[in-house]
C-alpha positions, 0 to 999 in steps of 0.5 A: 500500500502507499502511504500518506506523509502522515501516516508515515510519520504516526507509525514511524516507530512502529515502521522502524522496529525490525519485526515490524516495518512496512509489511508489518504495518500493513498487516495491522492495517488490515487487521480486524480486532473485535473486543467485548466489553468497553469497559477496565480492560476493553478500554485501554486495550481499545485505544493501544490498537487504535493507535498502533493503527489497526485497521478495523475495531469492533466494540461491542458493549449494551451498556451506557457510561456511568460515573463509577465507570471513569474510575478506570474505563479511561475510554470513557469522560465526564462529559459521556455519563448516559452514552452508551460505551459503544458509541463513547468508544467509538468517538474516543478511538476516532479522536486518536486515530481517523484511520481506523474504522470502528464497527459498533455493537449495542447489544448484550452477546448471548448465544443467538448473536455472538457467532453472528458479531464474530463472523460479521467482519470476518475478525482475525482475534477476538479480546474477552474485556467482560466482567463475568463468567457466563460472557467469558464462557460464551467468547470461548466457546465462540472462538472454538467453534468458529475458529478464532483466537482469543485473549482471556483476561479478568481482574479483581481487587488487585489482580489479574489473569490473562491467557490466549487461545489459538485454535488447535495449539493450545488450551482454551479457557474451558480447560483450565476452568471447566465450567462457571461456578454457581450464581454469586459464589464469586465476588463482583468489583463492585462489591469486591472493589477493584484498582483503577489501573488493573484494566490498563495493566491486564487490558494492555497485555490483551493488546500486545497479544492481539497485535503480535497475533497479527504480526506474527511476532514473538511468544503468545499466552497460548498455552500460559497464564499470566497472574498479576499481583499488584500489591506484591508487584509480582506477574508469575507465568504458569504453564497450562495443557490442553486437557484431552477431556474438554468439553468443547476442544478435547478429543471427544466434544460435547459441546457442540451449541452455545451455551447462555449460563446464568448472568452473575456478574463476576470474575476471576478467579476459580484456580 
């Protein structure tokens, strides 16, 4: 592709990184990443790609902005309190970089759509930014059976867990987790409390993975969890494997339809 003046000056130091380069460039310029959720972790992982110029961004988000969301969706401001966070995502991501063109979806994901949003634009990675297990359930479930890679990641209080997908070389979140625990056994943020920068910390890292997927760059989280203890200022990285009896990606599927758990909005952790 032939690049303007300006684009050659905001991806200059992208264009200058070995592994990246021109080629490079063009491939996140081309690139299509889908996040769910535009909240602590879709928000500063929405706007890193964004500025590292990845072409196509969709946002998916029901939810309108609220003012104990800017203690940490830092996509959002003041002055968006009542928006809906699709549309505050949308504009945020236009005022960083106008190259990038931002699919928006006001819609809760369940079982009927999420393959449809998924499949809408084709989307190369898919970022969990949720805060619950059933929507996190459902992304990886999504992901194996239509064949996406996918970053996981969940925070609470102060810490954070993240680990990537990709289809047929490595575990997926069911095989470390298995199955949702039961309705309210897990603490939300909101009623655990959660540190403003966890999402930047973790969502970045989301962010780093999606853009090394499509560079085809570096070691992925396929096959790892990274755990992030803030007050320690500790990251400790854990082999994962693939378990053979998975219920979605082992050697004998069972799962072969999504699956709408029921909602409880919390997160992290089972292990």
């Amino acid at each position: 592709m032939k690049y303007s003046n300006e684009q050659l000056e905001r991806y200059s130091r992208h264009i200058i990184l070995k592994n990246v380069g021109v080629k490079g460039q063009e491939k996140l310029l081309g690139a299509k990443v889908l996040i769910v959720g535009t909240g602590g972790l879709g928000a500063p992982a929405a706007m890193y790609l964004a500025a590292a110029g990845i072409g196509t961004i969709g946002l998916v988000d029901f939810d309108r902005v609220e003012l104990s969301n800017l203690q940490r969706q830092i996509i959002h401001s003041t002055k968006d309190i009542g928006k809906p966070k699709a549309i505050s995502g949308q504009e945020t991501i236009h005022a960083i970089n106008p190259d990038v063109t931002v699919i928006t979806y006001q819609e809760w994901i369940n079982s009927q759509n999420i393959t449809d949003i998924i499949e809408d634009r084709n989307y190369d990675f898919i970022i969990d930014g949720t805060d619950n297990f059933p929507a996190k359930f459902l992304i990886n479930d999504a992901c194996v059976l239509t064949g996406k890679p996918f970053s996981h990641a969940g925070i609470i209080r102060f810490e954070g867990q993240t680990m990537t997908y990709v289809p047929g070389k490595g575990p997926c979140y069911r095989c470390v987790f298995k199955d949702p625990p039961p309705p309210e056994a897990v603490p939300s943020c909101k009623q655990a409390g959660v540190l403003g920068v966890m999402g930047g910390i973790i969502g970045t890292v989301q962010a780093t993975e999606a853009l090394k997927y499509v560079l085809g760059i570096g070691q992925l989280l396929n096959g790892y969890l990274l755990t992030f203890d803030a007050l320690e200022m500790n990251f400790r990285k854990v082999k994962l494997s693939q378990n053979r009896n998975c219920r979605i990606c082992g050697d004998n599927p069972t799962i072969r339809e999504l699956i709408d758990y029921e909602q409880q909005v919390c997160e992290l952790k089972q292990h």
